[in-house]
C-alpha positions as CSV (number, residue, x, y, z in Angstrom):
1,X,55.0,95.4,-291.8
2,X,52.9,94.6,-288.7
3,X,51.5,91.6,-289.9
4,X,54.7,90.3,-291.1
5,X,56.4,90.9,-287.6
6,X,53.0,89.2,-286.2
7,X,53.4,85.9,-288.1
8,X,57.2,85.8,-287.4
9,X,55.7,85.6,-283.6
10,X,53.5,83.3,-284.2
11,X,55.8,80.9,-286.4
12,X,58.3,81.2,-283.0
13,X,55.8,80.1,-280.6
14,X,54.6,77.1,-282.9
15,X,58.2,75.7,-283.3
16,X,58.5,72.1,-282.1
17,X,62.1,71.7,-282.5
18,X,64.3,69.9,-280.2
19,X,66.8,72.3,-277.9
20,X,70.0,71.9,-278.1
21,X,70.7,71.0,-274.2
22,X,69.5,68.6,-271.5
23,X,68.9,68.4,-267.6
24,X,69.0,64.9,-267.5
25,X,71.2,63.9,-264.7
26,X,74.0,62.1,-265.1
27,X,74.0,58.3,-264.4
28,X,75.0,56.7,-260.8
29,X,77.2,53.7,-260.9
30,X,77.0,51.4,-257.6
31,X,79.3,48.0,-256.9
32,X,79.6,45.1,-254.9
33,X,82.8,43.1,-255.8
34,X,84.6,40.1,-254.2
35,X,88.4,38.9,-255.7
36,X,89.4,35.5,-254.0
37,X,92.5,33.4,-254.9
38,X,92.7,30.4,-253.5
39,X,95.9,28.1,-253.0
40,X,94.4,24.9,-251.8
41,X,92.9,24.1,-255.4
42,X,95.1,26.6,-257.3
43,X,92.3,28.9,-258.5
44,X,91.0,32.4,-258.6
45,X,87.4,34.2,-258.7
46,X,86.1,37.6,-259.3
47,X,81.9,38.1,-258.9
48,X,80.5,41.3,-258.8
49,X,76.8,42.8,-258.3
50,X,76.8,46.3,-260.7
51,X,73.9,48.8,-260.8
52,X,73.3,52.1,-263.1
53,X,70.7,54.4,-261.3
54,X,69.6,51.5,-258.9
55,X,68.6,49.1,-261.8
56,X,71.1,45.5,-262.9
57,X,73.0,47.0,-265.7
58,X,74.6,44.2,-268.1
59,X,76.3,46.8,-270.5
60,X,78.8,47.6,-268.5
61,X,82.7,46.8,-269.6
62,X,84.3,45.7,-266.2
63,X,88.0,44.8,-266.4
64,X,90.3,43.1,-263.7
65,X,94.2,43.4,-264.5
66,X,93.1,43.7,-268.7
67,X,91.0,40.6,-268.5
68,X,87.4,41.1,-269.5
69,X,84.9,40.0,-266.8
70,X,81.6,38.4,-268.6
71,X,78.2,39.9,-267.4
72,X,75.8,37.0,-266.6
73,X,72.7,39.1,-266.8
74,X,70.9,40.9,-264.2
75,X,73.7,43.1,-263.1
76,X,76.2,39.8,-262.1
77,X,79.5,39.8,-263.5
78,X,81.4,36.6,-263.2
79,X,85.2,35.1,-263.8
80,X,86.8,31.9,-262.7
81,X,89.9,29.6,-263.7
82,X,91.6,28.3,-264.8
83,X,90.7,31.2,-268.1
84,X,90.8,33.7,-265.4
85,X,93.6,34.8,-263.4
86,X,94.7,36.8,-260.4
87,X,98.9,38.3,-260.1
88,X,100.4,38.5,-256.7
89,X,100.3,42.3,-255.9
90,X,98.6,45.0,-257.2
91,X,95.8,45.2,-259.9
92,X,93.6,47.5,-261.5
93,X,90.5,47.4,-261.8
94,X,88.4,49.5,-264.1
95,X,84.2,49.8,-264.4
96,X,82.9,51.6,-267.8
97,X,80.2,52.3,-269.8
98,X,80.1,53.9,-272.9
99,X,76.6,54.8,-272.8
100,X,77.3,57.6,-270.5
101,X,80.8,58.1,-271.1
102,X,82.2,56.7,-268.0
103,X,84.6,55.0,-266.9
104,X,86.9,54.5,-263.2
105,X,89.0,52.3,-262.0
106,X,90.5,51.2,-258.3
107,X,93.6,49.3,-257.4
108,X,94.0,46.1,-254.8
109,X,96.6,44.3,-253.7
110,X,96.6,41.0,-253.1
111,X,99.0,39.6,-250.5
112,X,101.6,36.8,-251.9
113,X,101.9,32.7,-251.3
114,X,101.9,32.4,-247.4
115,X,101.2,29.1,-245.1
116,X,100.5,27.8,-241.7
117,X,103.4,27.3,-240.0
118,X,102.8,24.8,-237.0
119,X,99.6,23.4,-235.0
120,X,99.6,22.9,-231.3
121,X,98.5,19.9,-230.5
122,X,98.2,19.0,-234.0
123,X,96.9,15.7,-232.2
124,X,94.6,16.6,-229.6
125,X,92.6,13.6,-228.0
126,X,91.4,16.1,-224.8
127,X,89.9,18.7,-227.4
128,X,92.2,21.4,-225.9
129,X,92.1,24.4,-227.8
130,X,94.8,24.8,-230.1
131,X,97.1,27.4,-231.0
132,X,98.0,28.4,-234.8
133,X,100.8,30.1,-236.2
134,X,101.2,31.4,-240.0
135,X,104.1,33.2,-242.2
136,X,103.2,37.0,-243.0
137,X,102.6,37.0,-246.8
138,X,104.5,39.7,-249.0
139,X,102.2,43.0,-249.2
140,X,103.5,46.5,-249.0
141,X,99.5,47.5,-247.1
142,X,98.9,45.6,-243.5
143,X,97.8,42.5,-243.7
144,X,94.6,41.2,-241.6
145,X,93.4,37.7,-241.4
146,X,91.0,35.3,-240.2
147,X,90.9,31.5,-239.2
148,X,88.2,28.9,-240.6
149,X,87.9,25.6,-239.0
150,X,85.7,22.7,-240.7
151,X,85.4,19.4,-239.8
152,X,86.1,16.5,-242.5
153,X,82.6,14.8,-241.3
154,X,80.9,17.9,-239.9
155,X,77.5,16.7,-241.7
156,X,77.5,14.1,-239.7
157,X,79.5,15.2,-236.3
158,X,76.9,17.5,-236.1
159,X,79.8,20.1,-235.2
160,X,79.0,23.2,-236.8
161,X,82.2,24.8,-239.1
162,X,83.3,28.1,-237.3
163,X,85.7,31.3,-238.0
164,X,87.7,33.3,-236.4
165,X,88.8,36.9,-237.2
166,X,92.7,37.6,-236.0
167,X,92.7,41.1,-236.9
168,X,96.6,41.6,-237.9
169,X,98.3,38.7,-235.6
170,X,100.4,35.7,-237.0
171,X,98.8,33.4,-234.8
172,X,95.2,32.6,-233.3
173,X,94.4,30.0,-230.7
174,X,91.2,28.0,-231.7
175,X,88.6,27.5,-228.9
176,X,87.6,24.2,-227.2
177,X,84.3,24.7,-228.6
178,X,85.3,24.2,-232.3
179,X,85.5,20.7,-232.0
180,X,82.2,20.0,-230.0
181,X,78.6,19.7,-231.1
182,X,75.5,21.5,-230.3
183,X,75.3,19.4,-227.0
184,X,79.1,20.5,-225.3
185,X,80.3,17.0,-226.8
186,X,83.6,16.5,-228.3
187,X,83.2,14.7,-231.6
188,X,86.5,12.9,-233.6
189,X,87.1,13.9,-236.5
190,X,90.1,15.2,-238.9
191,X,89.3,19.1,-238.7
192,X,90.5,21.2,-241.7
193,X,91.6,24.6,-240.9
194,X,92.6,27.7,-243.2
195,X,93.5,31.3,-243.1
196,X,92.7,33.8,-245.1
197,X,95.1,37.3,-245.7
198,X,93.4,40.5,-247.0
199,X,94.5,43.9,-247.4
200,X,91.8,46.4,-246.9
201,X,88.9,44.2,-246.6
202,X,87.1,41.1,-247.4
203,X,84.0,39.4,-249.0
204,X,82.7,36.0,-249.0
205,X,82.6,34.4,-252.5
206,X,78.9,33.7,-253.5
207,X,78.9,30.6,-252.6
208,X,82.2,30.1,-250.3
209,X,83.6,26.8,-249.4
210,X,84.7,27.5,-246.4
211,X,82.9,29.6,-243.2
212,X,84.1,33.5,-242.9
213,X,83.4,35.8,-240.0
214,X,80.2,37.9,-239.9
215,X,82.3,41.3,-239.4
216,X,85.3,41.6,-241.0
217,X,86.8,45.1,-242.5
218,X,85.4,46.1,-246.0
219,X,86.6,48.2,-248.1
220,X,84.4,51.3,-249.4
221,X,85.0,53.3,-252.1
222,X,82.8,56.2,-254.0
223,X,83.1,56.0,-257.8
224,X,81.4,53.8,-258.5
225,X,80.1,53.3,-255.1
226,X,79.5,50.4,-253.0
227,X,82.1,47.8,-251.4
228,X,85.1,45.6,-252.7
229,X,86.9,42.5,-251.0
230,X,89.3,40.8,-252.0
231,X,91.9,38.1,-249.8
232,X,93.9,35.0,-250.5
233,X,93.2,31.4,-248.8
234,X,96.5,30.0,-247.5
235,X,96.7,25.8,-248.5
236,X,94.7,24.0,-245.5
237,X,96.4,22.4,-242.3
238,X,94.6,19.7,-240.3
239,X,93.8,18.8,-236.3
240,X,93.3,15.7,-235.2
241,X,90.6,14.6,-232.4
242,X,90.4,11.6,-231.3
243,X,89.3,9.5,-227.8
């Protein structure tokens, strides 16, 4: 009888088997997303950086209002227009992976059709500084905005394009200085300018057509964590400078 309970002991300790539960740690999902609709061309854009634990993850299942956004390897998930679209109002976005069983989702809202309203002086010969009004657009969140100015010739004005932010006013008066070179010298030219509405924050497009200011608001939120923007481009208005 002692040896049997001996061998029992010894088959126990030898017993390689798999356990039956694990302290691995669940995953951690991080974001950095950007939603832009733009008026003057009539399109839309969503680009978004997506990590698991720290590393690009490319399996993840990222939808924006039902529409499935491609990954484009190395953690970049990209959709444009005209096969991708963004409503006026809210949307929903949701981040999943079925590898870890997870899934979230946030909402935004994009503010509706707005535009510039009047330019004064729309002609401005002295390179005065000029002052800009806009309509509010629909949103049921407060609306900030900020002001971009670009010159048609600007690559060869040598005037640099500039932006503005104008926290949550309908009207922003552009400097003097927007219409001069690196020297203090005002240069002629048609310059182009456009405002941008967001709700609770804002981030540049990867490769924006347009200057946008270094600080504006951006939204943070915590599952998955990281930062979201998203804003609408009102169509463009113009300034003329001329001597």
């Amino acid at each position: 009888m002692r040896v049997a309970i001996i061998i029992c002991l010894l088959a126990a300790a030898c017993d390689y088997r798999p356990t039956l539960y694990s302290n691995t740690p669940a995953a951690f999902f991080e974001v950095e997303a950007t939603v832009i609709k733009d008026d003057n061309t009539s399109s839309s854009l969503f680009e978004a950086d997506f990590t698991r634990n720290g590393a690009p993850y490319d399996s993840a299942t990222i939808l924006f209002a039902g529409q499935q956004i491609q990954s484009s390897g190395s953690g970049r998930y990209r959709a444009y227009s005209p096969s991708f679209t963004i409503p006026d109002g809210n949307s929903t976005i949701v981040f999943a992976s079925s590898r870890d069983r997870y899934s979230s989702s946030t909402t935004i809202e994009m503010p509706g059709r707005f535009s510039i309203t009047s330019i004064t002086p729309r002609n401005n010969p002295s390179g005065m500084a000029v002052l800009v009004q806009w309509l509010r657009p629909a949103a049921t969140e407060t609306t900030r905005f900020f002001v971009s100015v670009l010159g048609k010739n600007h690559l060869i004005t040598g005037v640099r394009p500039v932006s503005f932010y104008a926290g949550g006013n309908s009207s922003f008066t552009i400097p003097e200085t927007a219409f001069q070179d690196q020297l203090g010298s005002f240069r002629f030219d048609i310059y182009y300018v456009y405002v941008g509405a967001f709700t609770r924050g804002f981030l540049p497009a990867e490769n924006m057509w347009i200057p946008v200011p270094d600080s504006l608001p951006v939204s943070q939120i915590g599952n998955p964590r990281g930062r979201l923007g998203y804003g609408r481009i009102c169509p463009r208005d113009s300034i003329f400078v001329s001597f």
